[in-house]
C-alpha positions as CSV (number, residue, x, y, z in Angstrom):
1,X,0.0,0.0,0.0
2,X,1.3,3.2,-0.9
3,X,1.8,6.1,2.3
4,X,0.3,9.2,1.7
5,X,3.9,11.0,2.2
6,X,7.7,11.4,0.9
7,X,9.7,10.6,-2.2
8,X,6.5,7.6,-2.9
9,X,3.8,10.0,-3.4
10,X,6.2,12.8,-5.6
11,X,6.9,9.9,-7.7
12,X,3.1,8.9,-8.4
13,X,2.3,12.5,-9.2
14,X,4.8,12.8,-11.4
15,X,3.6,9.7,-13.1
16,X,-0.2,10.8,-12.6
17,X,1.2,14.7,-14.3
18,X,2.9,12.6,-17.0
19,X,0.1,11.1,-18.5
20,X,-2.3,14.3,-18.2
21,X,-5.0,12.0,-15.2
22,X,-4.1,14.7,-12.5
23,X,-5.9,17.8,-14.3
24,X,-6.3,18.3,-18.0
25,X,-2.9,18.0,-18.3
26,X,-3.3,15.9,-22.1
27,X,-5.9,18.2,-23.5
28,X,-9.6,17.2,-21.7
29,X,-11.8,20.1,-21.7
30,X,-14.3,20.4,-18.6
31,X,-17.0,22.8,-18.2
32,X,-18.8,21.7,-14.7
33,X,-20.7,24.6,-13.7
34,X,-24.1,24.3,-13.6
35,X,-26.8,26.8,-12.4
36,X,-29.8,25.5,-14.1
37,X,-31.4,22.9,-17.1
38,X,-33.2,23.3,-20.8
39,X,-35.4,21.4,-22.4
40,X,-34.7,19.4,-25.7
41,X,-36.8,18.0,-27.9
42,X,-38.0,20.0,-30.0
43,X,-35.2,22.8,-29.2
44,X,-31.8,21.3,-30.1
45,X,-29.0,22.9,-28.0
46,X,-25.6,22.5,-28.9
47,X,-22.1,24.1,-27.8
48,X,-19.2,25.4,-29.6
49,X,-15.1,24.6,-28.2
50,X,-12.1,25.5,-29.0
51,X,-10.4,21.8,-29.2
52,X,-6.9,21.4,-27.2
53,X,-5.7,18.8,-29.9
54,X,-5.6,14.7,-30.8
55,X,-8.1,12.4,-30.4
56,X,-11.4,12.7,-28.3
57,X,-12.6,9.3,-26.3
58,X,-15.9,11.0,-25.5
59,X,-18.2,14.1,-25.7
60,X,-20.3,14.2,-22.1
61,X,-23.2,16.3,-21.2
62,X,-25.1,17.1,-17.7
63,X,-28.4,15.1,-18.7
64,X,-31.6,14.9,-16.8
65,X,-34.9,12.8,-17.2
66,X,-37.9,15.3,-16.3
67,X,-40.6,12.7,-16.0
68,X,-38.4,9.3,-15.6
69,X,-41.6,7.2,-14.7
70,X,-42.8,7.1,-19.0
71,X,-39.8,5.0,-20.2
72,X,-36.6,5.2,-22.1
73,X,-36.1,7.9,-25.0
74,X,-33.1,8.5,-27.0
75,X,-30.4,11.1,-27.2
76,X,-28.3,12.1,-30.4
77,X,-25.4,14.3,-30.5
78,X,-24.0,15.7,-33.5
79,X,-19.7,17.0,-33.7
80,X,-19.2,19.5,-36.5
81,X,-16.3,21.2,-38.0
82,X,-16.5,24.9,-37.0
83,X,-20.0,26.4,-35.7
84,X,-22.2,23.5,-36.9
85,X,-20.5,23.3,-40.7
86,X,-19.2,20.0,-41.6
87,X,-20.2,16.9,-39.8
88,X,-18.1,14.5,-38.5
89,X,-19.7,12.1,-36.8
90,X,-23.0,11.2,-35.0
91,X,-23.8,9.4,-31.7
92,X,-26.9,7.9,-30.4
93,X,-27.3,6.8,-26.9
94,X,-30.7,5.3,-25.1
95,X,-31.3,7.1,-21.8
96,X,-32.9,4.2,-19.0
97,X,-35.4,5.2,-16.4
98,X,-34.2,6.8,-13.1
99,X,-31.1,9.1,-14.3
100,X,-30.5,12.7,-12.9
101,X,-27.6,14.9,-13.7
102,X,-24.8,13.2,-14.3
103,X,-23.0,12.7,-17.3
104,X,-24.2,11.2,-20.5
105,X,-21.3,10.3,-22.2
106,X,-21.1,9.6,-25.9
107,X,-18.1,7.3,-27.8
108,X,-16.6,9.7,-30.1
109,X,-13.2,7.4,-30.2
110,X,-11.3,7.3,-33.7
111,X,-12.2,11.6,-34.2
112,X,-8.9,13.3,-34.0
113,X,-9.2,17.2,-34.1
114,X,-6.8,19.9,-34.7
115,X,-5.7,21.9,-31.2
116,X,-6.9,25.4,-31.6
117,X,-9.3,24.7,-33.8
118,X,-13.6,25.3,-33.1
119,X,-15.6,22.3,-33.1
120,X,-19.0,22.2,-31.6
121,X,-21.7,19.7,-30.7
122,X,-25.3,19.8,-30.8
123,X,-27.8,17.5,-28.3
124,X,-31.3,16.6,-29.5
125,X,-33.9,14.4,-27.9
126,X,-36.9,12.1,-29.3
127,X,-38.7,13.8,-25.9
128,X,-39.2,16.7,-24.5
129,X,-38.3,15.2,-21.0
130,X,-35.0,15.5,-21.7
131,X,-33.2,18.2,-20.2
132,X,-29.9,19.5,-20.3
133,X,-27.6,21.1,-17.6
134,X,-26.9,24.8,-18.2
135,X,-24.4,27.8,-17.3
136,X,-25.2,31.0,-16.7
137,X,-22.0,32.9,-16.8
138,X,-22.3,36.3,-17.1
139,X,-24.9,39.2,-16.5
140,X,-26.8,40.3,-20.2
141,X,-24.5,43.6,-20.3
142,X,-21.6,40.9,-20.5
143,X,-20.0,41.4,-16.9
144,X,-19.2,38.1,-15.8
145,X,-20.6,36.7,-12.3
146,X,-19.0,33.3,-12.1
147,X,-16.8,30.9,-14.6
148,X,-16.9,31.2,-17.9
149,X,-15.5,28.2,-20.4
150,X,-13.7,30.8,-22.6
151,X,-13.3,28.4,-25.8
152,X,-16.9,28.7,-27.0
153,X,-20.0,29.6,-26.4
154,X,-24.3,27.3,-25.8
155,X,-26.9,27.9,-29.1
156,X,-30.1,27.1,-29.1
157,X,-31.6,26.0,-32.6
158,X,-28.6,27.6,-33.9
159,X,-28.9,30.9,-32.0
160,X,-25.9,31.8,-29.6
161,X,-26.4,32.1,-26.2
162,X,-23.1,34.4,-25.7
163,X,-23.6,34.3,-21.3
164,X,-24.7,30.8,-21.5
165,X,-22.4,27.5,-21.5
166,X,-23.8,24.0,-21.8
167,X,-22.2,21.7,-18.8
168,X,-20.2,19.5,-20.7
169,X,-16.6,17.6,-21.1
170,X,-14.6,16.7,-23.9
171,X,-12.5,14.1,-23.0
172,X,-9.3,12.9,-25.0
173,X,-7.9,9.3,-25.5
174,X,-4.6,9.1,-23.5
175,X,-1.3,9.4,-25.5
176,X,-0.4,5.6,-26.2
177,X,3.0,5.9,-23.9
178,X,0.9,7.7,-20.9
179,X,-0.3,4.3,-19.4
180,X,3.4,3.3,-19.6
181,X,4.6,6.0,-18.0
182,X,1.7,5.6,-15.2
183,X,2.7,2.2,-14.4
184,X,6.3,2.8,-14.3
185,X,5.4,5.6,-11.7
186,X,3.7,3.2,-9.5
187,X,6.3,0.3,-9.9
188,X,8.8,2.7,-8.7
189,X,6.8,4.2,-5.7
190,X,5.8,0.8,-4.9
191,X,9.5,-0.2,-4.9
192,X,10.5,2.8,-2.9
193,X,8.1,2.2,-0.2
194,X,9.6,-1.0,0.2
């Protein structure tokens, strides 16, 4: 078992820095704040960011279920080149009964995008139960009252919501040598505890 002090524990955090799991260290992007919920269905609400580079594992989204007792529904997102230009790929998952803000994620593996580059996503629903986590970031005059996700910017049917984020992550694959570099961090703190 590892101790929670000395050379052991700077030698898993450099391991865990490494390969980008202690922050968003390998590119992840993470907006968490949440201050309220919209409804899909027939609105589709998407998000624009500003990608950090390499290939995404999945595209998540704050979802909740407003009347969870009438079944299971699905939820599609859409990735895009640019503010809703080109797709690139589309994801469909089934939302089960019972589920409350958490994250939704969708497999976007195998979609490598270009760091500094705008991407966005749009989030649809076959119900109008479906709701999705929201950010209120800034007053209307544009003075800001709490975090903003600086890389893009919520729509709603393709209208910008310039004070509004959605409360979402994009999170990337790992670099093939970071789980390498992970284990040979432990292996050594392990040995040096020893």
């Amino acid at each position: 078992m590892l101790g929670l002090n000395g050379k052991a524990n700077g030698t898993l955090a450099g391991a865990l820095i490494a390969c980008g799991i202690a922050g968003s260290a390998h590119g992840d992007i993470v907006q968490s704040e949440f201050d309220g919920r919209v409804m899909m269905g027939t609105h589709v609400r998407g998000q624009s960011f500003t990608a950090e580079g390499g290939e995404i594992g999945v595209i998540s989204a704050s979802i909740t279920d407003g009347n969870p007792h009438f079944g299971i529904f699905e939820i599609t997102v859409n990735l895009y080149e640019g503010i809703f230009d080109t797709l690139i790929d589309t994801k469909i998952v089934t939302m089960t009964d019972g589920y409350s803000d958490f994250w939704a994620d969708f497999d976007f593996s195998g979609n490598v995008l270009d760091a500094g580059e705008v991407y966005s996503f749009d989030v649809a629903s076959t119900s109008g139960r479906g709701m999705i986590g929201t950010h209120n970031h800034s007053y209307s005059n544009g003075t800001p009252h709490s975090p903003d996700y600086e890389g893009g910017d919520m729509y709603s049917n393709g209208d910008i919501y310039e004070h509004h984020d959605l409360t979402f992550r994009v999170l990337q694959v790992p670099a093939p040598g970071a789980l390498g570099v992970l284990a040979g961090g432990l292996a050594l703190a392990a040995r040096r505890r020893r």
